[in-house]
C-alpha positions as CSV (number, residue, x, y, z in Angstrom):
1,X,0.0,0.0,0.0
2,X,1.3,3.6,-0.9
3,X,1.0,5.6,2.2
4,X,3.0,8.3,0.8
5,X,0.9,8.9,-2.4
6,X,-2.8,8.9,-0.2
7,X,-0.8,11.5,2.4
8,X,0.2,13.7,-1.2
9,X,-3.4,13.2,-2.3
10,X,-4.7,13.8,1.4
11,X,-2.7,17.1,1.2
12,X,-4.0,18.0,-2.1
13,X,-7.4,17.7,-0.8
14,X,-6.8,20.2,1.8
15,X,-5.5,22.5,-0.1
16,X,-8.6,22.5,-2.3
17,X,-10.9,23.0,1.1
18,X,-12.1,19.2,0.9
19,X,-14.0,18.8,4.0
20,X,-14.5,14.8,3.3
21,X,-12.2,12.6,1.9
22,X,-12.2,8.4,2.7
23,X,-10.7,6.1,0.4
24,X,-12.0,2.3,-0.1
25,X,-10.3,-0.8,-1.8
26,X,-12.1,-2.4,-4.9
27,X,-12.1,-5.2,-2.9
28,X,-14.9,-3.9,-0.2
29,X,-17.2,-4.2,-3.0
30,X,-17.3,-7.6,-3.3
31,X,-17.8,-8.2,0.4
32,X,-21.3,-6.1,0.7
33,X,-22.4,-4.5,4.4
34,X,-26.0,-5.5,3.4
35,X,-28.7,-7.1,0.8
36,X,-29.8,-6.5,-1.5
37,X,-26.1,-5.5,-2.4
38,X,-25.6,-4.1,-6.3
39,X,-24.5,-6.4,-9.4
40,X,-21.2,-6.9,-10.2
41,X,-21.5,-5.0,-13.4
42,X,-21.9,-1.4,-11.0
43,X,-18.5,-2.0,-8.9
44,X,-15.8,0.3,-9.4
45,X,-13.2,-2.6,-10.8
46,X,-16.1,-4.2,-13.6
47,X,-16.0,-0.4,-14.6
48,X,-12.4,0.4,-14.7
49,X,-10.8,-2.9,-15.3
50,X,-7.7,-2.5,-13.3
51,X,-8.9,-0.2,-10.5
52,X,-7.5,-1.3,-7.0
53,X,-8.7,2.3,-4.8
54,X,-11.9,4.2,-5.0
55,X,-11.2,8.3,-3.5
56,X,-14.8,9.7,-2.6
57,X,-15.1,13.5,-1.5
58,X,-18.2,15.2,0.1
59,X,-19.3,18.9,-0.3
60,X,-21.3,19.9,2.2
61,X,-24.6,21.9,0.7
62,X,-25.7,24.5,3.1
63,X,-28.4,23.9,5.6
64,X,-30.4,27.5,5.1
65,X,-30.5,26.7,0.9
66,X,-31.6,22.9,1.5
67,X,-34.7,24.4,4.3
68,X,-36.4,26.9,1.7
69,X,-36.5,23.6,-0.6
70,X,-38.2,23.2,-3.0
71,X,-36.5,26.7,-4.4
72,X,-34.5,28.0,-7.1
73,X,-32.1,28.4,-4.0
74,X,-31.4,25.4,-3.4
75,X,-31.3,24.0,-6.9
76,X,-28.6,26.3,-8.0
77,X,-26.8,26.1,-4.6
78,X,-26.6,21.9,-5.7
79,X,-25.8,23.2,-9.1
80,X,-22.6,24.8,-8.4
81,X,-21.9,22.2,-5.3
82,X,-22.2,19.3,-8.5
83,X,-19.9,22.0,-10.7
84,X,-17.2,21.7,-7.8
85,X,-17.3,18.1,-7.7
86,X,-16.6,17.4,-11.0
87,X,-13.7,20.2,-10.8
88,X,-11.8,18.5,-7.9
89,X,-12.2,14.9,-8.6
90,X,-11.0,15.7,-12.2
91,X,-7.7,17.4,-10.6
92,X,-7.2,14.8,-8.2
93,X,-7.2,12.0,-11.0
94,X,-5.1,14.1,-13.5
95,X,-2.4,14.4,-10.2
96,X,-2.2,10.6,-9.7
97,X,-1.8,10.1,-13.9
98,X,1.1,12.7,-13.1
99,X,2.4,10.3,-11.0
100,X,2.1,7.4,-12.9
101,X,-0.9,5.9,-11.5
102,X,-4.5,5.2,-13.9
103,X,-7.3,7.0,-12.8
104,X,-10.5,8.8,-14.1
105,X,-13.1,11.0,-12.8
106,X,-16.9,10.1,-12.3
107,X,-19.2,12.7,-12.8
108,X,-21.2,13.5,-10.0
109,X,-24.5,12.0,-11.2
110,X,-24.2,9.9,-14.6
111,X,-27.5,10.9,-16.2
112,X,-28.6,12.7,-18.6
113,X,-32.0,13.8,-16.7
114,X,-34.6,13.8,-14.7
115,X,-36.8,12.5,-18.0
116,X,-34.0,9.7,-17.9
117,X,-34.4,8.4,-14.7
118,X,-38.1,8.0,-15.3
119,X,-36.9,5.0,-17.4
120,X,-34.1,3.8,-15.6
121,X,-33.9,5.6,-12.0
122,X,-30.4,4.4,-11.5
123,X,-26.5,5.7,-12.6
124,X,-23.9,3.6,-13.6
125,X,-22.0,4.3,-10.1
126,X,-23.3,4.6,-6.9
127,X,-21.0,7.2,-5.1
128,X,-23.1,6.8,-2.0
129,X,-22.2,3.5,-2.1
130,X,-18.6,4.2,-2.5
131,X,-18.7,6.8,0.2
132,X,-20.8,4.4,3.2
133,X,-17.1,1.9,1.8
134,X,-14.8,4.8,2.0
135,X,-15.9,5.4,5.3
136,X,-17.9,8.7,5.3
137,X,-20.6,7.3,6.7
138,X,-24.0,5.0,7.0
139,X,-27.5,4.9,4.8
140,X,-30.6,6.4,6.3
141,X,-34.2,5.5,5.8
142,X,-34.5,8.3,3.5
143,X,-31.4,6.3,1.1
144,X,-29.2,8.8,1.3
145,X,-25.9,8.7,3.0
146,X,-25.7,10.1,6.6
147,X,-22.2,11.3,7.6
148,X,-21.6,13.1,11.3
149,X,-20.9,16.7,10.2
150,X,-23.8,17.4,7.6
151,X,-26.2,14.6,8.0
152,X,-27.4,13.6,4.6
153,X,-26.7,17.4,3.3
154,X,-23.6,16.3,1.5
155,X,-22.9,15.7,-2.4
156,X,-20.3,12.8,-3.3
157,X,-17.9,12.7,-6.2
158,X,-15.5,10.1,-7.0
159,X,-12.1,8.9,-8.3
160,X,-11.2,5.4,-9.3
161,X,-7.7,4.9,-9.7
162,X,-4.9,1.9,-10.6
163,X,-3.5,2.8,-7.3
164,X,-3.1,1.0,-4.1
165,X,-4.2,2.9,-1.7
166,X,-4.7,2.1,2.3
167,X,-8.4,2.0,2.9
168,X,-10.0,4.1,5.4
169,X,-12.1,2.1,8.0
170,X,-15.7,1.7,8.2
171,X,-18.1,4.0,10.3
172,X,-19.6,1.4,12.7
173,X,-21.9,3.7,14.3
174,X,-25.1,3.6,12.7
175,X,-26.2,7.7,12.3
176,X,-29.8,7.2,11.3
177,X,-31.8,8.0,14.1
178,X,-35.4,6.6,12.8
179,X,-37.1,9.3,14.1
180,X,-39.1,8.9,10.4
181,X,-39.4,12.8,9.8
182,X,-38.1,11.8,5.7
183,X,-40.1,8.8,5.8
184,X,-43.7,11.3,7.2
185,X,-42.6,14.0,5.2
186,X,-41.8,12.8,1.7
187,X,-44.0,14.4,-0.3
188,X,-45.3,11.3,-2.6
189,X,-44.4,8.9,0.4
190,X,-41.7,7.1,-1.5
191,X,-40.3,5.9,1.7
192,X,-41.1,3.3,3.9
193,X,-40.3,0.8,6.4
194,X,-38.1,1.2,10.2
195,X,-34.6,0.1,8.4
196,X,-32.1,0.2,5.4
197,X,-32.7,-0.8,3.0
198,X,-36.2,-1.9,3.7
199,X,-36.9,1.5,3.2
200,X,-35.3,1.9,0.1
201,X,-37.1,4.7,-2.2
202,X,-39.5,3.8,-4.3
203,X,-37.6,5.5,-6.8
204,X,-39.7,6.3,-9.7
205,X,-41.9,8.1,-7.5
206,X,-39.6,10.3,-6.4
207,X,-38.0,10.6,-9.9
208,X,-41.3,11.3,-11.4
209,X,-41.6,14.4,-8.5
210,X,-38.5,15.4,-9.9
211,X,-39.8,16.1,-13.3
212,X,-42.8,17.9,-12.1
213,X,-40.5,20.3,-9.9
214,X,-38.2,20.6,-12.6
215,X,-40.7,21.9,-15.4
216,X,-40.8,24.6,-12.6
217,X,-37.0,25.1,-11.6
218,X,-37.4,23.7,-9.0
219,X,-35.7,20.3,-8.4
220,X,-34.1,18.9,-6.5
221,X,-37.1,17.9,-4.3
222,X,-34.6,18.1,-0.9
223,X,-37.3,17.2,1.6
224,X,-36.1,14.2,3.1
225,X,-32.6,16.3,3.0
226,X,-33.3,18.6,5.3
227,X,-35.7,17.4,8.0
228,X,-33.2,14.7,8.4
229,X,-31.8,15.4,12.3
230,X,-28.6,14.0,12.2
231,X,-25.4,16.4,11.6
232,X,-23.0,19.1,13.1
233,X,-24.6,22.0,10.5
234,X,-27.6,21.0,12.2
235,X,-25.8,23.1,16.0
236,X,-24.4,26.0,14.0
237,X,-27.5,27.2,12.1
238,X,-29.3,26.7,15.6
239,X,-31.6,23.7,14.0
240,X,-30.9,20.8,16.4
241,X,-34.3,20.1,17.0
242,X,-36.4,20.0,14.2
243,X,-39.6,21.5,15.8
244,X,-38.0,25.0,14.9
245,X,-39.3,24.5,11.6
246,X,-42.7,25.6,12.9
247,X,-41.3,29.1,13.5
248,X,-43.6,31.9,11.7
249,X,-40.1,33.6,11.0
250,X,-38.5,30.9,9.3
251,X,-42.0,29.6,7.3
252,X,-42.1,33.5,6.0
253,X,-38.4,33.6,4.8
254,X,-38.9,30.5,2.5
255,X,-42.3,31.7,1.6
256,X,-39.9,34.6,0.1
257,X,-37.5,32.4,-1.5
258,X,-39.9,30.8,-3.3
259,X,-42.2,33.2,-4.6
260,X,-38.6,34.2,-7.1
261,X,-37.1,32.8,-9.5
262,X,-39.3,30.1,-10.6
263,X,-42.5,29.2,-12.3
């Protein structure tokens, strides 16, 4: 394993204000943490013949943006958090080709469009998957990936590389709460059940909620985002408990938010 190379890459990271960063071998893959686990086809070495390291970051999207959701606020705040993504992990695998090492970017999302996923409501890579491996963090009810700092409020983007890199280890604490605010508060209940992934999204719904908000500017949908307790952000916006949400104040500020912008 090259400890040297994931410090230089660790480094590198920092210096591009990465707040997240795990790395996982190709090999955790084939072990999976839970069923029903993802074909063979979707893991990072059927993809990249040749990979031996998966690098995941996370950029944190800002709890404020994500409450006024649904809102032309939030979608462009995810917009240029996606944008960033695609930057870094594109910079990170040109530095390890520098050095002599195989790697390649994955976009952030790996479809088209909302239309798209109407059809096929999956992506050719999962990087929450790779992130729960890299150790970031563990699945919630609401099938996103929970990490201690920003709860589910976090956007992943990955690198796959021909490097052998010392894996990060796994986040044994399970975050999710199942208090069931995204699983009460979806808005075309396309979640259900007490654990992951029995509550795995029914994920055309929420695809086809998608389209209707986007016709509008207004997707991403975001509500199982941000009632979702767990997180750090949740302490320094003054949101730990989530009953604050029925503050006149706060309901008038989003009412503002969305009445622009959008149709």
């Amino acid at each position: 394993m090259n400890d040297d190379l994931k410090a230089a890459v660790l480094q590198r990271c920092r210096a591009m204000e990465i707040p997240l960063v795990g790395v996982a071998g190709v090999e955790r893959w084939e072990k999976p943490p839970f069923e029903p686990w993802m074909p063979e086809a979707f893991y990072p070495q059927a993809i990249v013949p040749g990979a031996r390291s998966v690098i995941v970051i996370g950029l944190p999207v800002h709890l404020p943006a994500i409450e006024s959701a649904p809102s032309i606020w939030y979608r462009e705040l995810y917009r240029t958090v996606n944008a960033l993504l695609d930057q870094y992990t594109y910079r990170i695998a040109e530095f390890l080709n520098d050095q002599g090492h195989p790697s390649v970017s994955v976009p952030r999302d790996g479809y088209g469009g909302i239309d798209v996923l109407l059809e096929r409501p999956v992506a050719f890579f999962s990087h929450r998957h790779a992130a729960l491996l890299a150790g970031l963090g563990t699945f919630g009810l609401n099938n996103m990936l929970l990490t201690p700092g920003y709860g589910p409020r976090v956007r992943f983007g990955s690198v796959i590389t021909a490097a052998a890199l010392p894996s990060d280890p796994l986040l044994e604490e399970d975050l999710c709460t199942r208090c069931m605010a995204c699983v009460r508060m979806c808005p075309v209940r396309a979640l259900g059940g007490e654990d992951y992934p029995a509550g795995l999204t029914d994920k055309r719904a929420c695809a086809a909620n998608s389209a209707g908000l986007d016709a509008r500017y207004l997707s991403p949908c975001g509500i199982c985002v941000k009632v979702c307790p767990v997180g750090k952000d949740r302490n320094l916006y003054g949101r730990k408990d989530i009953g604050v949400y029925d503050d006149p104040d706060l309901g008038r500020a989003w009412e503002h938010v969305r009445s622009y912008g959008t149709k």
